[in-house]
Structure formats: C-alpha cells, structure tokens
C-alpha positions as CSV (number, residue, x, y, z in Angstrom):
1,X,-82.8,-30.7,-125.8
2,X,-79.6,-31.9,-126.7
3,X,-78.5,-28.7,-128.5
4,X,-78.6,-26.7,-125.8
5,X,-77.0,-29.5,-123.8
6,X,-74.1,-29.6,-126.0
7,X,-73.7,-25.4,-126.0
8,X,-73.4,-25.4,-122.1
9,X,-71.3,-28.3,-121.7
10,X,-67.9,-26.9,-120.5
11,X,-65.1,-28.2,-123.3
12,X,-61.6,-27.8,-123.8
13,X,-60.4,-28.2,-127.6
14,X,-56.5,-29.8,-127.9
15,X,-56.8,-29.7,-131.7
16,X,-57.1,-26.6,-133.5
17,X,-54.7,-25.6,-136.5
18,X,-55.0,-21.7,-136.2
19,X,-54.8,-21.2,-140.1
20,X,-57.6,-23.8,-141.0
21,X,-59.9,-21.4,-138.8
22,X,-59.4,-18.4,-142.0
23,X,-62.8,-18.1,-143.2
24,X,-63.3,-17.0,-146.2
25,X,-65.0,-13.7,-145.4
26,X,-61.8,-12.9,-143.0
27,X,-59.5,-14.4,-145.8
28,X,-60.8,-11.2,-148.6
29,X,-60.3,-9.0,-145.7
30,X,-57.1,-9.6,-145.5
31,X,-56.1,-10.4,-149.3
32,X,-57.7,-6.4,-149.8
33,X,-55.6,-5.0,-147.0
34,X,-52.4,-6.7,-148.1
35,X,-53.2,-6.4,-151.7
36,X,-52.8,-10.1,-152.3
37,X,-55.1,-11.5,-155.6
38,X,-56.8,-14.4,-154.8
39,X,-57.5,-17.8,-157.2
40,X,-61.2,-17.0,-155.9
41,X,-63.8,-14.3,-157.1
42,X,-65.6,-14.5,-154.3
43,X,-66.8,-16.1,-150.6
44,X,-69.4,-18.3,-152.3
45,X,-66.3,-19.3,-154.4
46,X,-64.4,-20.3,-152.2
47,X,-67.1,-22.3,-150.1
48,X,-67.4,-24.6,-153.3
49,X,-63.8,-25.2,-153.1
50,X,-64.0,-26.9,-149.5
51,X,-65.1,-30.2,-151.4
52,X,-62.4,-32.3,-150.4
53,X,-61.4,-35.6,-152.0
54,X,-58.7,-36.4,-149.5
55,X,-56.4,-34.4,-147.5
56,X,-53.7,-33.3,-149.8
57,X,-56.4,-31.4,-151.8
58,X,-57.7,-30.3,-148.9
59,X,-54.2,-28.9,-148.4
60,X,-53.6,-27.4,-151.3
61,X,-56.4,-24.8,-150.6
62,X,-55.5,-24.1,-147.0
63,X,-52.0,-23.0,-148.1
64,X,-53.3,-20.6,-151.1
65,X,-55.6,-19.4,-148.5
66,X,-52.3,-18.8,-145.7
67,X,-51.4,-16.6,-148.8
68,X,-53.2,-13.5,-147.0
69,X,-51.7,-13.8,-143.6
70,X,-48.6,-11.0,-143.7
71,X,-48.3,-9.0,-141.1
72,X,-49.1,-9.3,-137.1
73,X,-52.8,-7.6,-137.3
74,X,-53.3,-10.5,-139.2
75,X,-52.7,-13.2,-137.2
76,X,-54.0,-11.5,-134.3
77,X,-57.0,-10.9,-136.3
78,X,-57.5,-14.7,-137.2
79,X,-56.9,-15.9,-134.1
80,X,-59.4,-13.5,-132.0
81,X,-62.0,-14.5,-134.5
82,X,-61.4,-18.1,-133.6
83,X,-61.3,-17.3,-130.1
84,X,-64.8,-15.4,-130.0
85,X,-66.3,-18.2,-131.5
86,X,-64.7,-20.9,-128.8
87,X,-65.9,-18.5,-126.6
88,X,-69.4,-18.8,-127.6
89,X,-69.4,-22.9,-127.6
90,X,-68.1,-22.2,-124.4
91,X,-64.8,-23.1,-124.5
92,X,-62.7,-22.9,-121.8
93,X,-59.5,-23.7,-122.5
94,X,-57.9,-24.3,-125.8
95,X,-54.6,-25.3,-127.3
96,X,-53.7,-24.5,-130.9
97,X,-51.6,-25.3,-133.1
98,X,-50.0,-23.2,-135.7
99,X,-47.5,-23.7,-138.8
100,X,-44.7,-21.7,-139.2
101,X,-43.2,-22.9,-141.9
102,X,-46.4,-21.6,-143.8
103,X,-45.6,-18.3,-143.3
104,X,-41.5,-18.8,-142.9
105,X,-41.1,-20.2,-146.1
106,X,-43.0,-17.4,-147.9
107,X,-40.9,-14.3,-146.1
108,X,-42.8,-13.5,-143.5
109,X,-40.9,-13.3,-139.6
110,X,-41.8,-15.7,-137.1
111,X,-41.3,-12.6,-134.3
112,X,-44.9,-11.5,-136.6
113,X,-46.6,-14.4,-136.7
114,X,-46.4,-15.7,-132.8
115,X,-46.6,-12.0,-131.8
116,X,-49.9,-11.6,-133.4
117,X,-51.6,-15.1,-132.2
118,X,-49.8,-14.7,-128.7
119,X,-51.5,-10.9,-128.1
120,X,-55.1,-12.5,-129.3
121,X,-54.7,-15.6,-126.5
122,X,-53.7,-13.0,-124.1
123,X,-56.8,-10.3,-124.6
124,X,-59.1,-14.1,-124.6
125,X,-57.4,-14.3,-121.1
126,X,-58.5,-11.1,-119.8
127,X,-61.8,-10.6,-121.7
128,X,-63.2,-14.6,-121.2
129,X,-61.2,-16.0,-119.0
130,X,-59.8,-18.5,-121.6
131,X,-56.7,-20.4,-120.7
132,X,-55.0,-21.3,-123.5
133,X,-51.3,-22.8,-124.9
134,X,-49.7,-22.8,-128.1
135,X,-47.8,-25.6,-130.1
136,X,-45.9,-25.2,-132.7
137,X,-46.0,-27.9,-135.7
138,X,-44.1,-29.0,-137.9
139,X,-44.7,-29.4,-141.4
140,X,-44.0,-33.3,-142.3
141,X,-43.6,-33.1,-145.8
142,X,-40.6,-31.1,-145.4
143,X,-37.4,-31.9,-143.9
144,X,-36.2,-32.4,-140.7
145,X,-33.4,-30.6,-141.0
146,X,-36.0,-27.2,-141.8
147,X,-37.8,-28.4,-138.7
148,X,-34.5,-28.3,-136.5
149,X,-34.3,-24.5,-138.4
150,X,-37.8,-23.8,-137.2
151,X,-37.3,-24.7,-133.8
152,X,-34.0,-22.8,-133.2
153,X,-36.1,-19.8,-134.8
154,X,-39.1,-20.3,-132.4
155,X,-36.9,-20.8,-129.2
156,X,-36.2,-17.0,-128.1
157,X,-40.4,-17.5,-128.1
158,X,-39.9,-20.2,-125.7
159,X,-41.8,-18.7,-123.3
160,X,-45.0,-18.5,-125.2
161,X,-44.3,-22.1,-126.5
162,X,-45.7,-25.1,-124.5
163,X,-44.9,-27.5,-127.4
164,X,-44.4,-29.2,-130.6
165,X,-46.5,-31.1,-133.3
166,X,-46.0,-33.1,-136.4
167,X,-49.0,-31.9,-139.0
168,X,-50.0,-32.1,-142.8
169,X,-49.7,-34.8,-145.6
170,X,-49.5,-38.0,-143.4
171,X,-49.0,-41.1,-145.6
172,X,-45.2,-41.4,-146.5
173,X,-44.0,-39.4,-144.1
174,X,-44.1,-41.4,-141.1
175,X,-42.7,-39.9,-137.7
176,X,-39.4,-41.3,-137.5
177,X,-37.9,-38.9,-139.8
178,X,-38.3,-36.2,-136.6
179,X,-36.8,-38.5,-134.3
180,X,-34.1,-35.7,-133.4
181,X,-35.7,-32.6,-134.1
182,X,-38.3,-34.1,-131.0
183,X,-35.7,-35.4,-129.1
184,X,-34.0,-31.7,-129.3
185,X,-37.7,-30.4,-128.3
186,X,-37.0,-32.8,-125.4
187,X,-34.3,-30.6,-124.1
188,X,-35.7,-27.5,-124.2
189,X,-38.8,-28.7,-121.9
190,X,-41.6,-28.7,-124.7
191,X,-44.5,-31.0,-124.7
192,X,-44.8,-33.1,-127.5
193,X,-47.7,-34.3,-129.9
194,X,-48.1,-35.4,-133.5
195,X,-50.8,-36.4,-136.0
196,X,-50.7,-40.3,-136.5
197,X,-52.9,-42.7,-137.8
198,X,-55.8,-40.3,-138.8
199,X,-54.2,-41.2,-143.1
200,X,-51.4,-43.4,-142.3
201,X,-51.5,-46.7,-140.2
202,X,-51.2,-47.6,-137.0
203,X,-47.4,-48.1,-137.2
204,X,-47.2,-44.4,-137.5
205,X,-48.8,-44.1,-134.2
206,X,-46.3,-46.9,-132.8
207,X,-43.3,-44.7,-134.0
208,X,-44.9,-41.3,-132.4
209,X,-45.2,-43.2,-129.3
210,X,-41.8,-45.3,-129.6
211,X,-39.6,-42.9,-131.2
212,X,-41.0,-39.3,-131.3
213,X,-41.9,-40.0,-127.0
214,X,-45.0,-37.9,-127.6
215,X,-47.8,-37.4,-124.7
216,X,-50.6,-37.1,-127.0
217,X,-51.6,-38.7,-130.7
218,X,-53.9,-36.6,-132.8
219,X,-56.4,-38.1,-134.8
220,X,-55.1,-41.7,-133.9
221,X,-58.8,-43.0,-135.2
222,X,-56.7,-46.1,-137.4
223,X,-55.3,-47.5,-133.5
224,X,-58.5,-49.6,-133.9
225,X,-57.1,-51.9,-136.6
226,X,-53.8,-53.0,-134.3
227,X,-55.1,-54.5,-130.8
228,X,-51.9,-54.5,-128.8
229,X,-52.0,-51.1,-129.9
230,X,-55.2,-50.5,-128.4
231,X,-53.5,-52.1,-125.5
232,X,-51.0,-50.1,-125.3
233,X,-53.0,-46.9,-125.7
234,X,-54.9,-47.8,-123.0
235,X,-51.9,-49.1,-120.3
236,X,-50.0,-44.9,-121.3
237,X,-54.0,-43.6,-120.7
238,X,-53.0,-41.8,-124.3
239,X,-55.1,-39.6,-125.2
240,X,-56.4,-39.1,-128.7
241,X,-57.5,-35.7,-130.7
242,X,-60.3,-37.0,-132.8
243,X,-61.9,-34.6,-135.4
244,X,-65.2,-36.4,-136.2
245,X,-66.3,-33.8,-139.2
246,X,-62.9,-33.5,-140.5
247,X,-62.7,-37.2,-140.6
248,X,-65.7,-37.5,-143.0
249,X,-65.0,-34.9,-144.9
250,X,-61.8,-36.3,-145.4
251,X,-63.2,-39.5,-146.8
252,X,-61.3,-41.4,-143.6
253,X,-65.0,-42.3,-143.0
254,X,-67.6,-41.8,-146.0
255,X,-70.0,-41.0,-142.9
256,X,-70.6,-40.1,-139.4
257,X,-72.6,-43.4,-138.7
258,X,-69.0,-45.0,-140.1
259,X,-67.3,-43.5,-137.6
260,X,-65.4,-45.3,-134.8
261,X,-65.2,-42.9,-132.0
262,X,-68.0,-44.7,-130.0
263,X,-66.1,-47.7,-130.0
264,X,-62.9,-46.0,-129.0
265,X,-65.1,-44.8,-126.1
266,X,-66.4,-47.8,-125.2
267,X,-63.3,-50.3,-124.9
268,X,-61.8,-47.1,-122.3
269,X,-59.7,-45.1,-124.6
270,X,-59.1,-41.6,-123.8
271,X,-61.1,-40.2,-126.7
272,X,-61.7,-36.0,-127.7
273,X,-63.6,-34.3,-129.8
274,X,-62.3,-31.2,-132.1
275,X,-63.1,-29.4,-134.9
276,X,-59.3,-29.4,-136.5
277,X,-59.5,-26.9,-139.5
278,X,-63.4,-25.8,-138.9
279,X,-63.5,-23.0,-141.3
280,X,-62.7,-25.9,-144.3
281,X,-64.5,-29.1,-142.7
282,X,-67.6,-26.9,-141.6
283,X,-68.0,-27.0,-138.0
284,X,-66.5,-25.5,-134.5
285,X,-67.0,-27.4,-131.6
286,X,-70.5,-27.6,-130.5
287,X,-71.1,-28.7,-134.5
288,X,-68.8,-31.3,-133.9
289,X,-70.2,-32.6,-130.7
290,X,-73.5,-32.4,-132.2
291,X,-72.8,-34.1,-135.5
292,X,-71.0,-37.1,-133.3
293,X,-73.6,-37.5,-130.9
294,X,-76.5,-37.5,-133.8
295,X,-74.2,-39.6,-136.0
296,X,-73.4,-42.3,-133.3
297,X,-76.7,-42.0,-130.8
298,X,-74.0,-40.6,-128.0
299,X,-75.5,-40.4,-124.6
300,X,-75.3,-37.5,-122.3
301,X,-72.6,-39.6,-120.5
302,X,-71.1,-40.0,-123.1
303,X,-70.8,-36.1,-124.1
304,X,-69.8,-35.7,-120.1
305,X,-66.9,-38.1,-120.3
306,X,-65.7,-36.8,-124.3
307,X,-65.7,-33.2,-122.7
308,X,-63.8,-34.5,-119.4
309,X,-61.6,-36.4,-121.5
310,X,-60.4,-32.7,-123.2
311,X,-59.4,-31.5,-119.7
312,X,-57.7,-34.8,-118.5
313,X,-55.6,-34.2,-122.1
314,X,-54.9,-30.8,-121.6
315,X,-51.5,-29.6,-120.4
316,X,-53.1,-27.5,-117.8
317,X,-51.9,-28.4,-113.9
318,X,-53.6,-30.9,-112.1
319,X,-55.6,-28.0,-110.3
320,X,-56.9,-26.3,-112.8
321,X,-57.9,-29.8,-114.8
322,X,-59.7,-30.7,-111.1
323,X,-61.8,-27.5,-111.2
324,X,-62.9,-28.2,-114.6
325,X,-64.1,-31.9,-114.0
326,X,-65.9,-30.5,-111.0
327,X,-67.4,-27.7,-113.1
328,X,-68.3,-30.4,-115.1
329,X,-69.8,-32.7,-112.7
330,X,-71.9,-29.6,-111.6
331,X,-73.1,-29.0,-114.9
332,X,-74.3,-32.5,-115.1
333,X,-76.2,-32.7,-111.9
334,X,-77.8,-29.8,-112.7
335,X,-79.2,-31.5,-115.5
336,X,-80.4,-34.3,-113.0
337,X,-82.4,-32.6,-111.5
C-alpha cells in the first residue's frame, strides 16, 4: 500500500519555514498566554482563512498569525510541535528556515527567537535522533540594507547558523537587490539558498545562481520554461525545493495533475519534495509525497530517488548523506522482497 510505503520511507525536508508550521490550535495558545487578540474568533475561523488566492494573501495571514510568537517558550514551543510531527513521517533530518525580521521588526530579540527554535532542534537530537540545521531568511520585500542589519544581528548566533535564504513576496523583488548582503554571508562561511522561480520567472533563478552564488533554488518549478536553464541546472546538479501542495494551493498550478515535478524528474533534475508552510497549505511531508505521487502516478522509484534527492541536497557531510542513501536502499529492497 502506497501509504504505508510513503510513512516508512526515510526523508529529509530542506524546505520548512518554521512560522508557516503555527497551527491554529497552537496559534490561540499562544495569543491566550501573551494576551495578544486575534482577527479570528476561533480555529475553525482561522481554517477558512487558509483559502489562498495567491501568495501575498497567503502572506498577509501568516504574518498576523507570527503576531503570537513573543517570548522563547514560544518558539521553542512551535518548533517542537513541528518536529514531533517530522518525526512521525519519519524524518530524519531537516533544515528550516526561519524569518527574523518577523519578529525583529515587531520588538521582539533575535537572542529569543533563535534561542527558543535552537533548544527544540537540540532536544529533537537527543530524543529522535534528528539532525537538523537552521537558515536564516531574509525577507525580500524589504531592504537590503535591513538584511545586512539582520545578519550582523544573527552573527554572535553563528554557531547555530548554517545559512542564509531569500523568502516571501517573489515577483518584483528579484535576487539581485541582495547581491551584497549574500556576498557578506559569503565571508562569514554560511551556505546560501533563495526562493526563485516558484512566482517570478526563470531569470530570477539565473540571478540567484549568477549573482546571489547560491547552492540550492527553492521552489525553482518556472526553470522549465528556459531550456539552457534547464541545462544549466542540470551541468551545477542544482538542486530544487519543490512544495507540490503549496504550489497548488498557490494557484502556481490550478492542480496536482498540472504539476511539473514528474517532468523535472524525468529530464535528470535534482528534484525534492516539501511541505513549505504545512500548517497554511494543509499537509506535512508524507501528505505531500502522497498528494504528488496520486497526483502524477509516481512510481516507487520514483518516491526512492525524490527522497534520495533530499539527502544528496542536504548540507549534511558526505558520510552521513552515504548512510542515509544506504538506509534507503535497504528500505527499498526490503520492499523487494
């Protein structure tokens, strides 16, 4: 059954925003225990909201719901939750992303909001043996010049950083305007990603290559409308973050049969699967792998190599990606049998 396929399939996930896992039932916890009102009565209120037309009103909401998150028992909170469900769609290894700026720009320290999601990847650590890393984004439709500000303020961090990411409203702010603010993550030794061509087109995915010198494009589903692109994607072996539900629910494809990630799979590009903001686009992992492989007839090679693909992308060494391919290949001949 491919259900139960899917759950014990070993998976790494290399694109999770941290505050797009609040669900609502966590989100009134915290609004009553920092006394914040909400725009929302109640859960079922807020469910109705998650009808997205496109991504800035699907933005709109995840910021009012950031609102709630104020002190370090928060963000520990939020993240743990996320982790215990990884944990249970067997996840092994994750690396998240989270916003600073969200929570900056609204008073609260960054020393409380990477304290509180650094202690919840640790305990994951010791209680599931989840490896994990954390990149900081950056918020595009700000400035550069308040992304250099976050970064000097995240660098005593630096060793719970592995790197940085360019997230939120795409189109019109294309990835050149943090040519610097990259090139000064550069120096410091961070990794570097950034959302492209998931809203904007493909040139935005030429600059993050080109300009931004990033090891990994998120989203990245638009590389399919520029062939030398694709050709280029596939001489780097660049691998690419797709969020298959997020996608549709995001109107970049009205439906999951629309969807090119089989495609991407088949000319050889180094395609993931991830659940992006899964408390808003309705599904963790296993529901995205599911979705994908009901919405696009995947085989059970095809899952294999998807969930390969996650550890090849990871940042993880080269020994610990090995023993997770193998773990892999185990899993699948057991299957075989």
């Amino acid at each position: 059954m491919i259900e139960e396929f899917i759950q014990k399939l070993p998976k790494a996930e290399l694109h999770l925003h941290i505050e797009g896992s609040l669900e609502p039932e966590l989100m009134f916890k915290l609004a009553e225990r920092n006394q914040v009102e909400l725009p929302f009565s109640s859960v079922e209120e807020v469910r109705a909201a998650y009808e997205f037309s496109d991504l800035q009103s699907f933005l709109d909401i995840y910021y009012a719901g950031a609102g709630v998150l104020l002190q370090t028992a928060d963000f520990f909170d939020l993240t743990w939750a996320y982790l215990e469900r990884a944990h249970r769609d067997n996840v092994k290894h994750v690396e998240i992303f989270f916003d600073p700026q969200t929570h900056t720009d609204r008073g609260v320290p960054m020393r409380t909001v990477i304290t509180g999601i650094h202690k919840a990847l640790e305990q994951a650590k010791q209680q599931f043996g989840m490896t994990s890393y954390l990149i900081l984004c950056f918020l595009r439709h700000l400035s550069e010049e308040a992304a250099m500000e976050t970064l000097q303020a995240a660098l005593p961090f630096r060793g719970w950083i592995e790197g940085v990411g360019l997230d939120s409203a795409e189109v019109g702010f294309p990835p050149e305007l943090f040519e610097r603010v990259f090139a000064k993550a550069t120096e410091e030794g961070l990794r570097k990603v950034a959302h492209a061509g998931e809203e904007g087109p493909p040139e935005y995915i030429w600059q993050a290559l080109d300009l931004l010198g990033v090891s990994r494009i998120d989203h990245g589903v638009r590389c399919m409308e520029d062939e030398k692109l694709v050709e280029r994607l596939l001489k780097d072996n660049m691998p690419l973050t797709v969020c298959p539900l997020s996608n549709t629910k995001l109107r970049v494809f009205d439906k999951m049969e629309d969807h090119n990630l089989k495609k991407m799979l088949d000319v050889g590009l180094c395609v993931t699967i991830n659940s992006d903001d899964p408390a808003y686009f309705g599904g963790y992992m296993n529901d995205n792998f599911l979705a994908t492989q009901k919405g696009l007839n995947l085989s059970q090679e095809d899952l294999i190599e998807i969930a390969k693909n996650g550890f090849r992308a990871s940042f993880l060494p080269q020994d610990s990606i090995d023993y997770h391919l193998r773990s892999i290949d185990e899993f699948a001949a057991k299957q075989n049998k």
